[in-house]
ROKOL-24672 format. One record per residue: x negated, z, y of N, C-alpha, C in turn. Coordinates in steps of 0.05 Angstrom, whole numbers, plus 5000, padded with zeros to 4 digits. Layout:
ROKOL-24672
XZYXZYXZY;...
end
This chain:
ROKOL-24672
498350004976500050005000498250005025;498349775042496849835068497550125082;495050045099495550325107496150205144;498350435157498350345188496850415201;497250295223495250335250496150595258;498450705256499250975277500951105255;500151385253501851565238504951585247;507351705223509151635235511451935210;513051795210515451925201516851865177;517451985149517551925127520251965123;521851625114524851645114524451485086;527251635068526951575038530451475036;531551265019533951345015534751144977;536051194966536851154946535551424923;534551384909534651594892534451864901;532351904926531452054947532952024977;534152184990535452115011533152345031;532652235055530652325076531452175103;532952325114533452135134532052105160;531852035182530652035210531552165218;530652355244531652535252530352575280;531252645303528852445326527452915318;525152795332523053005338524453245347;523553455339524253785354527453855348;529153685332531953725319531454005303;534254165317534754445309537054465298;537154615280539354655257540954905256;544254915257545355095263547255325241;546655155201547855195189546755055164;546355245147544254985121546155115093;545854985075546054975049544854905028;544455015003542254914982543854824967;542754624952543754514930541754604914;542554374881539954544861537254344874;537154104878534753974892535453884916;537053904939537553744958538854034973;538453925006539354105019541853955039;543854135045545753995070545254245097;544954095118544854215139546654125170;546454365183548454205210547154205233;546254095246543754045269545754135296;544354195318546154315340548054135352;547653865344549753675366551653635342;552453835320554553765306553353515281;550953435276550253205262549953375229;551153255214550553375187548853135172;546353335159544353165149543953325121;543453125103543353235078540153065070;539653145051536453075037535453175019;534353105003532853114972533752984949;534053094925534452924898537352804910;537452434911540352434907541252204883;540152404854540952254833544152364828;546052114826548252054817550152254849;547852044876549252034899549752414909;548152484899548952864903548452874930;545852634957545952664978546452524995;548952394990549952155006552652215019;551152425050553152405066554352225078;557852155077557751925099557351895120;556751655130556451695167558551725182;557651855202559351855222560752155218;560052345193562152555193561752725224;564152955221564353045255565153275251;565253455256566953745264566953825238;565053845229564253975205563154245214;564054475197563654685211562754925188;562454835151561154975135561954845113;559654875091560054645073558454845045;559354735024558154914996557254684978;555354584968553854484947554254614920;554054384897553654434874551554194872;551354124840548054004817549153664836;551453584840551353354846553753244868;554753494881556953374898557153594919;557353584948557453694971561253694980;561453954992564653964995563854095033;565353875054564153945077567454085091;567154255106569754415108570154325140;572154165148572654065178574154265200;573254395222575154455241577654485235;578154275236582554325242582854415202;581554455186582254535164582854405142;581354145140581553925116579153915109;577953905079575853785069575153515061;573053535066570953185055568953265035;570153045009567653145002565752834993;563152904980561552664977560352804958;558752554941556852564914558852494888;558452634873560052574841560052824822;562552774809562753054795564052954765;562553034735562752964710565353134715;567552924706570252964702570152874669;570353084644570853014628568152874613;567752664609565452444603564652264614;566352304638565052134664564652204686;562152044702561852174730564452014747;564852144765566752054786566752054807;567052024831566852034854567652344869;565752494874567352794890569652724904;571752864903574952854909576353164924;577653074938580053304943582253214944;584653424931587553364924588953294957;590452984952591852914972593053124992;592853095019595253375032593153575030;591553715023590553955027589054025054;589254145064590454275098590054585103;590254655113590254925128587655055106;585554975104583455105090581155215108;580855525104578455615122575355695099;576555635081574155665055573055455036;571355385031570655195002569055284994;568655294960565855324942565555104924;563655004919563154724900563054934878;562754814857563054934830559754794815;558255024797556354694794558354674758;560154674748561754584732563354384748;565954324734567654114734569854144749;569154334772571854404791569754474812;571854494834571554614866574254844871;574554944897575755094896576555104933;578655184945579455224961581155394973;579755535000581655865004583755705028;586155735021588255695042588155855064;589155945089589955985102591056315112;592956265082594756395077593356635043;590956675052589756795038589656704995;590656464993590556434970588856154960;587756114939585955944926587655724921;585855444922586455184907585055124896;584755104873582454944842583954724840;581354494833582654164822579954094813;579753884789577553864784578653734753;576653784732577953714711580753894703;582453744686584054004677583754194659;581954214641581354434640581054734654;579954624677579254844697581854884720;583654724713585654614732587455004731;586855134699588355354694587655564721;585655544726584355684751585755744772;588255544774589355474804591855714803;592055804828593655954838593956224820;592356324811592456654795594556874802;595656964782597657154780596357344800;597457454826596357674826594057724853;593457384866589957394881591557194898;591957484916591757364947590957484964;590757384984589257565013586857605016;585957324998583357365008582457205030;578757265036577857225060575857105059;574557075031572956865026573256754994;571356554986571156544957568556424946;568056454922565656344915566656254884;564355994875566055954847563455954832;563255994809561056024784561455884771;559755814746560355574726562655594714;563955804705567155734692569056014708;568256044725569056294733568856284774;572456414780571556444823572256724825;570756814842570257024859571756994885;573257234884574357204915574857474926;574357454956572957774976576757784983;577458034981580258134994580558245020;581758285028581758385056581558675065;582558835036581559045038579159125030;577258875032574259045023573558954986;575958944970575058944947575758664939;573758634913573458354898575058354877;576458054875577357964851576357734838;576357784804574457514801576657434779;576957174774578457034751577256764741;578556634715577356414704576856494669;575356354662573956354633571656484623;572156804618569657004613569057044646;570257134661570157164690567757414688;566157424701564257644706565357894726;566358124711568358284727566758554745;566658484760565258684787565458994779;563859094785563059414779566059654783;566959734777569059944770568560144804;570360044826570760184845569660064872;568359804857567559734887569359604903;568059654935569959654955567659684982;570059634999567859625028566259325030;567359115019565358935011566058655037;562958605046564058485079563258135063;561458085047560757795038560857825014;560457475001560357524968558257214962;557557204934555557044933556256974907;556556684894556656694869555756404859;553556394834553056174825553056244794;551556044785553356014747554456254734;552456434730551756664711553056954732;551756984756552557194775553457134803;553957424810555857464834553957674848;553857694876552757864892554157994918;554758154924556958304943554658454961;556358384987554358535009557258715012;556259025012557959145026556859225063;558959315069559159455106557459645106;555659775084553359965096551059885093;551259565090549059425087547259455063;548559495043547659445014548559274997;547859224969547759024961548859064930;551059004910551758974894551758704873;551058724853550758474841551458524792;553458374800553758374767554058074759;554258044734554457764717554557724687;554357594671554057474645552157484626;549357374658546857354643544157524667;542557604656540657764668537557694661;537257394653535657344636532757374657;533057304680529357424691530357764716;532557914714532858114736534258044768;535357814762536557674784539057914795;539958104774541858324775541158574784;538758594780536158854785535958904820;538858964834537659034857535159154869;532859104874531359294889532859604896;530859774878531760044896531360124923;533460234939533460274967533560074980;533959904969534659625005537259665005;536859625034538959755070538959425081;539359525095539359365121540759115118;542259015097542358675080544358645107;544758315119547358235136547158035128;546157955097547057695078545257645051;547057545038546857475011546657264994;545557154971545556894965544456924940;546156834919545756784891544656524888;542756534872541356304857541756284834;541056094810540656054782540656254773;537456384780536456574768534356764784;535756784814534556924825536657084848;536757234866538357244886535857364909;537457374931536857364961538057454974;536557674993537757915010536757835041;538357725058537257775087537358035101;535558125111536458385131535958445153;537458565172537958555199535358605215;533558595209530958525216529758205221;530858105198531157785196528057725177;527757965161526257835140528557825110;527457685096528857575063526657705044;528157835022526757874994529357784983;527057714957528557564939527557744903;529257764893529057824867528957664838;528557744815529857454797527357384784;527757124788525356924779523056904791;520756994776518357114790517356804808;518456584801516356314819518656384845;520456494848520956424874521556764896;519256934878519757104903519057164911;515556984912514357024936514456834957;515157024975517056915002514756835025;515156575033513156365048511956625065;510356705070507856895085508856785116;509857085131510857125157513356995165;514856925140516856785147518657115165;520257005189520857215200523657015225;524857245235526457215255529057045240;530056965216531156935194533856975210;536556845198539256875212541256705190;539756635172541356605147540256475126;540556565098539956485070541356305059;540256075034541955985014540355974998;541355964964541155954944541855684930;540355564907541255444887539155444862;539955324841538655264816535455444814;533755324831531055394833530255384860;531755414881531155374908532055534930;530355694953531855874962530855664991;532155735016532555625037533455785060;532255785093532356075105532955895137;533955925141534755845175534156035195;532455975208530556125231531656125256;531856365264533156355301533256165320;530256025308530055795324530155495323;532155575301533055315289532155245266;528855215262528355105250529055215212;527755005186529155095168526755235155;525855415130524455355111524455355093;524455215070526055275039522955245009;523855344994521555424979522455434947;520755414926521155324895521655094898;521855034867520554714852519254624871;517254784886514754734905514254384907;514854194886514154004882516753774893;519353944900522053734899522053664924;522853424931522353214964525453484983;528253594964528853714974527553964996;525554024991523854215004522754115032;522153875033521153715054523353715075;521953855097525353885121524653595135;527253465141527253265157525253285179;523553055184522353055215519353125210;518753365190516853545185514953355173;515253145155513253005146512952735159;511852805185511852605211508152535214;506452565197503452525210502552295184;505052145168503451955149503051625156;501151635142500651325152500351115132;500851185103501351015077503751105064;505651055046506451135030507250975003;507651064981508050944958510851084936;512650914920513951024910514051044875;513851144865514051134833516751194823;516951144796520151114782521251254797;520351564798521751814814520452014828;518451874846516852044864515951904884;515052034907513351954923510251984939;509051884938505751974950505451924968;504852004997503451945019501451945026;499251945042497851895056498252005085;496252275094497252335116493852195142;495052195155492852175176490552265182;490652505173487852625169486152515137;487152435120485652355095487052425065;488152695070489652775041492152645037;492752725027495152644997497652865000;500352835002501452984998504352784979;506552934959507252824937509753004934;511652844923514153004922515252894893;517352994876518752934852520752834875;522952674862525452604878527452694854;526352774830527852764792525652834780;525753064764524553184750522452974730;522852784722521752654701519552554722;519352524747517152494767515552744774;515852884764514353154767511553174767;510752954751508253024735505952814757;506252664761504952374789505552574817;507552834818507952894838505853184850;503753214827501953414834499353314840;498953404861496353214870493453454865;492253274861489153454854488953644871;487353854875487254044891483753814910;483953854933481553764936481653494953;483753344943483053074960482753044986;480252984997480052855026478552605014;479252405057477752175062478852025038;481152005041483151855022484451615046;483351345027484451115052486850945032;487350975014490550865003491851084985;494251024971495051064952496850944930;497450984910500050874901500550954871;503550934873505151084845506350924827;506251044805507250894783510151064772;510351024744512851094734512451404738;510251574733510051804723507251874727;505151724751503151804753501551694774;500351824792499951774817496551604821;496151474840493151414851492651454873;489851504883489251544914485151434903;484651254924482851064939481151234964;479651274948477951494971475951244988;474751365019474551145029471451035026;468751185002466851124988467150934962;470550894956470350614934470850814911;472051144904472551184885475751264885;476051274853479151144847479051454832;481351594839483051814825485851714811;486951904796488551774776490652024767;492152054772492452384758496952334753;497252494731499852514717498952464694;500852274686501252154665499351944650;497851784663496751564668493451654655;492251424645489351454638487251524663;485651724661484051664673481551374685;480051434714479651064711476851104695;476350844695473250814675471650994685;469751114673467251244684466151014698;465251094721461950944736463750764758;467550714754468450604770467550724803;466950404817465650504848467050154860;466250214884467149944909469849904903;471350044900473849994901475549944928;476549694940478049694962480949664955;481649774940485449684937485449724909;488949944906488650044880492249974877;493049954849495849864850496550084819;499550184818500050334793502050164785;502950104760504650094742506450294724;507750194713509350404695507550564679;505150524667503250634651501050624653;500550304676497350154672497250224708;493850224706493050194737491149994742;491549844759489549684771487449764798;485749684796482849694825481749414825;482249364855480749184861477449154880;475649054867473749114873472948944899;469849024920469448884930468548724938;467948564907466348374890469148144897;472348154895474747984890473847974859;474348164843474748274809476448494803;477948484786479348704778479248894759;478849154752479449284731481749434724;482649474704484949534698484549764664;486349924674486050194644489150314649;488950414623491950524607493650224596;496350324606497950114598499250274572;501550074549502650094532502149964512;499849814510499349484503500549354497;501549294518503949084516501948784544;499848794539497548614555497848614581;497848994591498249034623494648974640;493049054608491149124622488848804610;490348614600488848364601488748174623;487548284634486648074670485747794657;487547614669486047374665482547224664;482647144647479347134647478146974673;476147024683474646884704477046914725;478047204726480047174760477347284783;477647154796476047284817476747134849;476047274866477347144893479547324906;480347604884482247734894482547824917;484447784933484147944957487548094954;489348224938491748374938492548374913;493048594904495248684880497648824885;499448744860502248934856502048954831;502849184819504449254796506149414795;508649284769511849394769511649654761;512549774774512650144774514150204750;515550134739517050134719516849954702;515049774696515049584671512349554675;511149334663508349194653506648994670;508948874683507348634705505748674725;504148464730502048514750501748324763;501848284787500747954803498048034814;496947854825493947824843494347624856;493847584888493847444902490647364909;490447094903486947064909486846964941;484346854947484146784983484246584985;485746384969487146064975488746144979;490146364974493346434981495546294958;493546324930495246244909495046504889;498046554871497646794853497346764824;497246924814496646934774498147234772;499947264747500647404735500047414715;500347684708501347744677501647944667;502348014642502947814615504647574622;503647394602505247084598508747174603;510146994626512846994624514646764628;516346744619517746484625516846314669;516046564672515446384703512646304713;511346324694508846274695508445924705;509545804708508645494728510145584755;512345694755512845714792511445874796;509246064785507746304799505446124807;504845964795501645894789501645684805;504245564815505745284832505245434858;505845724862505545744891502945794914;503545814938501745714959501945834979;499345775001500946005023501446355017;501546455006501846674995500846805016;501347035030501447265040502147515034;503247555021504347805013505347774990;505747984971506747994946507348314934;510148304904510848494905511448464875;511748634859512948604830514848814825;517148674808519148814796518448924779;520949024771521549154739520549174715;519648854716519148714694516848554704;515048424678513048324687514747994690;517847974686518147684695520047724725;519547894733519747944761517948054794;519647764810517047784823518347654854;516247754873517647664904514247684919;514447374934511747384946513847214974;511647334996511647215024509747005041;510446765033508746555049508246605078;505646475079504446475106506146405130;507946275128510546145141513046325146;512946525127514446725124517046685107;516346435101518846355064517746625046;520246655032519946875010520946784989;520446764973520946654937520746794926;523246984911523447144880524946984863;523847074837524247044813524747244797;526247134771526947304758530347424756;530847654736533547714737534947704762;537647544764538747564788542047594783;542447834757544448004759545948154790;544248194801545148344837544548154851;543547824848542947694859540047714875;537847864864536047964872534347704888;534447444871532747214882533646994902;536247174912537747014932536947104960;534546994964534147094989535947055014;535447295029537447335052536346995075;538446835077537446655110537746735127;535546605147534546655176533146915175;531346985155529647255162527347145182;526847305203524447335216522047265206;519947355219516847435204517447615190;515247625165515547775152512147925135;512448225142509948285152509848455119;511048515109511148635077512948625054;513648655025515248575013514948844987;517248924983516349224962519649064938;519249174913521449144896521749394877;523849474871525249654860525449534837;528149684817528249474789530549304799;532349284815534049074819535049004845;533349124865533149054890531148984910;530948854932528148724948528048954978;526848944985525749065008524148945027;524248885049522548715070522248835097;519248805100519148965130518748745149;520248735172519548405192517848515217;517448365228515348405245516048545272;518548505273519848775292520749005290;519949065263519649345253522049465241;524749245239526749175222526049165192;527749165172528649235155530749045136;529648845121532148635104531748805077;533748795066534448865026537248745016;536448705002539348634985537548704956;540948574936541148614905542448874898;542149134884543949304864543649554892;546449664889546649944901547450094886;547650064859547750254845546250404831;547150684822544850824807544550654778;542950644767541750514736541750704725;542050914733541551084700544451254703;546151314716548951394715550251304688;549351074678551051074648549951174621;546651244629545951394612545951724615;546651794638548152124638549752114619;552152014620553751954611555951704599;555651604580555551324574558451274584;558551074591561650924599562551074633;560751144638561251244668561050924682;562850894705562250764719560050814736;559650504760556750484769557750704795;555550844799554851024820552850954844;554950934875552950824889551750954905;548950804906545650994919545850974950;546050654944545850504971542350354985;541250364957537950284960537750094966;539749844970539349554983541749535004;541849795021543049795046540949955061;539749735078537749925103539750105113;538650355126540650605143541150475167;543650515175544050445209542350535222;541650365238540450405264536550415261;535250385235533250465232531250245243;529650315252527350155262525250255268;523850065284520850195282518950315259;519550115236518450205213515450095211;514150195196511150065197509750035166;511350155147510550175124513050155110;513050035084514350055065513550135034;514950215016515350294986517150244972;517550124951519650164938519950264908;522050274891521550334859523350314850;523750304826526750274813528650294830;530750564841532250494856531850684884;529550684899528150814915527150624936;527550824955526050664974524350814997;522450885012520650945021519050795043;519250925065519450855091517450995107;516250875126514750955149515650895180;516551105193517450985222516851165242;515650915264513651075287515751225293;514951375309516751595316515351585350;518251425363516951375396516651595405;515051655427515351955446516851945465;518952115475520152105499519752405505;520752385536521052615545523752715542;523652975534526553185532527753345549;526353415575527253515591525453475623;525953555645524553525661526853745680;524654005700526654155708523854315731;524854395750523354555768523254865764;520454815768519555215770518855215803;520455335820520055275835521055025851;518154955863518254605876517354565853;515554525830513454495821515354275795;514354105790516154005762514654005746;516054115718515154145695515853965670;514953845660515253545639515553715614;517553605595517753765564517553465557;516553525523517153305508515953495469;517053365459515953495428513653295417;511353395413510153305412508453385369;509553115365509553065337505753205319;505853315302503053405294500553105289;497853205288496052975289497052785310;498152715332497652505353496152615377;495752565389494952545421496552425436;498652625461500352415484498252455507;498852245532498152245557500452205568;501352385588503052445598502252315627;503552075642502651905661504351975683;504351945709506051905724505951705747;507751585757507751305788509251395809;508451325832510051405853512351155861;511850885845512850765850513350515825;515850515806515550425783515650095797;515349955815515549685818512549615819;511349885816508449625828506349715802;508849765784507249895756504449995747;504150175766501850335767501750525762;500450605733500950945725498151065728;497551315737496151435729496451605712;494151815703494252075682494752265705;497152395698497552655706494552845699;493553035718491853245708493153515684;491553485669492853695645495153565633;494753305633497453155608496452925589;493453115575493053105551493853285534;496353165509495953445505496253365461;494753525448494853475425496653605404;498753375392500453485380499753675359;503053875353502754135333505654195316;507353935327509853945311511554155329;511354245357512054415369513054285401;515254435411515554385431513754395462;512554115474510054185496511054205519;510254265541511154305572507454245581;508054035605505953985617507354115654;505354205672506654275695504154025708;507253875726505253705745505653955780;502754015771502854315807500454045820;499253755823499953665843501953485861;504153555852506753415860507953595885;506753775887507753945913506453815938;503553705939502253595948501753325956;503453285941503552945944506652935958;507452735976510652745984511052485974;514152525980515252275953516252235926;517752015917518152025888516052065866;516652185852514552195825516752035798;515151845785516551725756514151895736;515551895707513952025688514051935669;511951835651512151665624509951875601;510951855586509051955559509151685538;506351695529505451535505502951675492;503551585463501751715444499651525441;498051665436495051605423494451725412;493151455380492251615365489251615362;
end
């Protein structure tokens, strides 16, 4: 994957959802899922992100007056103002996945809990519950007996609901029945196995089913709790101090070092998540899931690469940083301890590479290590199993594979100047410096590959008989399966400055920093969750509204992976005094100069004094104090350098 000229901002969407988010965005309300987080940013914008296999993070656009929302394993339930729910993602109804749903008419709701089973649940108004979901669970709805309540929470076959006088009722299938007398109880917390009750003297109650790592084991003597949050197999105490302990499962309770000033918790599966006074988020466990990555926060990269179900970057300073998007990417998503002066990277099905900038090749997951004594390496490419290096001789070497002839380079290739290989299958192209290509293994397209010319760019599918290269002219020619119509290229594309393929969709970056895709929006593996499920959509061959300014591309089976500058503007401008003071957020690793003109017609900027200033991911203030001194208009521009 080239690498850019200017570090930037890491936007992911189809299997992985990561959206844009402009700089210094503060968040007023978060939620955990088991890998993905939903959150509500201050201007009312709800953004969701991390695993979104079988669509678990595919908010729609445009939602509004969303005002609290509950997550389960694959479907978000968002609770609106005037008292109607939305929900999004998919929920196994029976033997099939389905589209997340709420019952026609349902209205006057001030509560929702996602279920991570086969129901949701809803508190009326009028203090009583609505369950819908499979029928099975359908018995759930309306209980003999449970009303007036004030909140609810639902567990894998079992809901919890807070009364108004203080005490809990729980019902369902093997319901986990709360301690004999309790009462006083101001919140409640409930996920598969357990339930957690904050009472009014600021302590903490917790019973359940299963106790398998101490998730039930209140800490003796904690006070202070003004919130609560059940996990899998852990739980979480905020306290009016605004620090969090957490109990349970020993990987997640040690709590990020100085995390502080805290204003609310969530829980899921293996993931806890903490909303800071000042907006910002921090969430922690499966240390390795792209859910963990807060929007905005992974803004200093300048390569990126995608594998079956992961991603690798390339940050600005030299290292490597790597996320799972799906567990089965776990293993390509741990990066060596150690790497610097790293000038590429790239991912395969299940195992990562990084191109140090002395010519040596790392290799690490799944994947073979590279040859001993390998050196001069300028460009490195992964496959489903096999890896390629290209040397700076124009020769290739190649190790691992399935032997299925990933790693038989055509004899006497030399002249290389670019490789691809399919992240998910066997194929490999090489572009030499006539601007003609060679693949392989042997495939039925072996004369239109070997026919073509001009060549500029190039990309490989799925399969080694799939394939998409960009002429010097900016014509694009794929081949291969065109079930989603994959080799129907889009007319009237622009320049075209890169070309990435998934298993059944294209990706194109144009020279205005736009964005073309077409072919499959659906998930591919939704029918092997569950066979005879209908197709489930990702949306990986729909660019996101409005996106631009991209500078890098990735793609992978049904993934896609993005780089986008991230412009500087200014965010405020306000007097101390006479004196004016310039804000702007100023992104980590850049350099701004903060300019100002007395007269934007005769376009003359100078450098303000003291408006250098070097980014930290933090909000900056420059004071222009000679503007008292000067009479007249002042204009003000910021631009980065890197």
């Amino acid at each position: 994957m080239a690498r850019a000229a200017i570090a930037g901002q890491l936007v992911t969407w189809g299997y992985a959802r990561m959206p844009y988010i402009e700089p210094g965005t503060t968040f007023t309300n978060i939620a955990a899922g088991d890998r993905n987080t939903v959150a509500l940013t201050s201007r009312g914008q709800v953004v969701d992100w991390g695993e979104n296999f079988i669509a678990a993070a595919s908010a729609p656009d445009g939602l509004s007056n969303i005002v609290a929302f509950s997550t389960a394993e694959s479907h978000v339930l968002g609770l609106r103002s005037d008292g109607t729910v939305v929900a999004w993602g998919t929920i196994a109804i029976g033997n099939s996945w389905q589209p997340a749903s709420v019952p026609p008419g349902l209205s006057n709701i001030i509560g929702v809990a996602a279920s991570q089973q086969q129901f949701d649940v809803a508190l009326k108004s009028d203090g009583r519950p609505v369950v819908w979901g499979y029928p099975f669970f359908v018995d759930l709805n309306d209980p003999a007996g449970v009303s007036n309540l004030t909140a609810i929470a639902a567990g894998y076959y079992s809901c919890t609901g807070l009364k108004n006088d203080g005490t809990v009722v729980c019902w369902g299938w093997e319901p986990a029945l709360p301690p004999v007398g309790l009462s006083n109880v101001v919140a409640i917390s409930e996920t598969k196995y357990h339930v957690l009750a904050l009472k009014s003297d600021g302590t903490v109650a917790a019973w359940g089913l299963l106790d398998a790592n101490g998730e039930l084991d209140v800490p003796a003597g904690l006070s202070n709790v003004v919130g609560v949050a059940a996990g899998g197999s852990h739980s979480m105490a905020l306290r009016n101090d605004g620090t969090v302990l957490v109990w349970g499962n020993s990987s997640l309770t040690n709590v990020p070092p100085g995390l502080s000033n805290v204003v609310a918790v969530s829980a899921r599966e293996n993931r806890c998540v903490a909303l800071q006074r000042n907006g910002t988020i921090v969430a922690w466990g499966d240390s390795l899931a792209e859910g963990n990555v807060i929007p905005g926060t992974a803004n200093d990269l300048v390569a990126v690469a995608s594998g079956a179900y992961h991603n690798v970057a390339l940050k600005s300073d030299g290292t490597v940083v790597s996320w799972f998007c799906i567990n089965d990417g776990a293993g390509g998503a741990a990066v060596p301890a150690g790497l610097s002066n790293i000038v590429a990277v790239a991912a395969g099905e299940q195992h990562s590479m990084a191109l140090r900038s002395d010519g040596v090749v790392f290799d690490w997951g799944s994947g073979a290590p590279p040859p001993a004594g390998l050196t001069n390496v300028i460009a490195i490419a992964a496959g489903k199993a096999h890896s390629l290096a290209l040397q700076n001789d124009g020769t290739l070497v190649a190790w691992g594979g399935s032997g299925l002839g990933e790693t038989n380079i055509p004899p006497g290739l030399t002249n290389v100047v670019a490789i691809s290989a399919a992240t998910s299958s066997f194929g490999s192209l090489a572009l030499r410096s006539d601007g003609t290509v060679i693949g392989w293994p042997s495939t039925p397209f072996d004369s239109l590959i070997t026919g073509l010319s001009n060549v500029s760019a190039l990309a490989v599918g799925a399969g080694a008989d799939k394939g998409l290269v960009v002429l010097s002219n900016s014509t694009v020619v794929a081949w291969g399966d065109n079930t989603y119509g994959q080799t129907n290229v889009p007319p009237g594309l622009g320049p075209v400055l890169a070309a990435a393929m998934g298993d059944d969709h294209n990706l194109l970056l144009l020279s205005d920093g736009t964005l073309a895709a077409w072919g499959s929006n659906d998930d591919p593996t939704a029918g092997f969750a569950i066979p005879g499920s209908p197709p489930v959509y990702l949306g990986q061959a729909t660019v996101p509204a409005g996106l631009r300014n991209v500078i890098a591309i990735a793609a992978s089976r049904a993934m896609n992976a993005v780089i986008v500058n991230v412009a500087p503007r200014i965010t405020s401008l306000t007097l101390s005094g006479a004196t004016p003071v310039i804000g702007f957020y100023a992104v980590g690793g850049r350099n701004y100069s903060l300019e100002y003109s007395s007269d934007l017609g005769s376009g003359n900027w100078l450098p303000l004094p003291g408006g250098i200033v070097l980014g930290n991911n933090q909000q900056a203030t420059v004071v222009d104090s000679d503007a008292t001194t000067h009479a007249g208009a002042r204009f003000y521009r910021i631009r980065a350098r890197q």
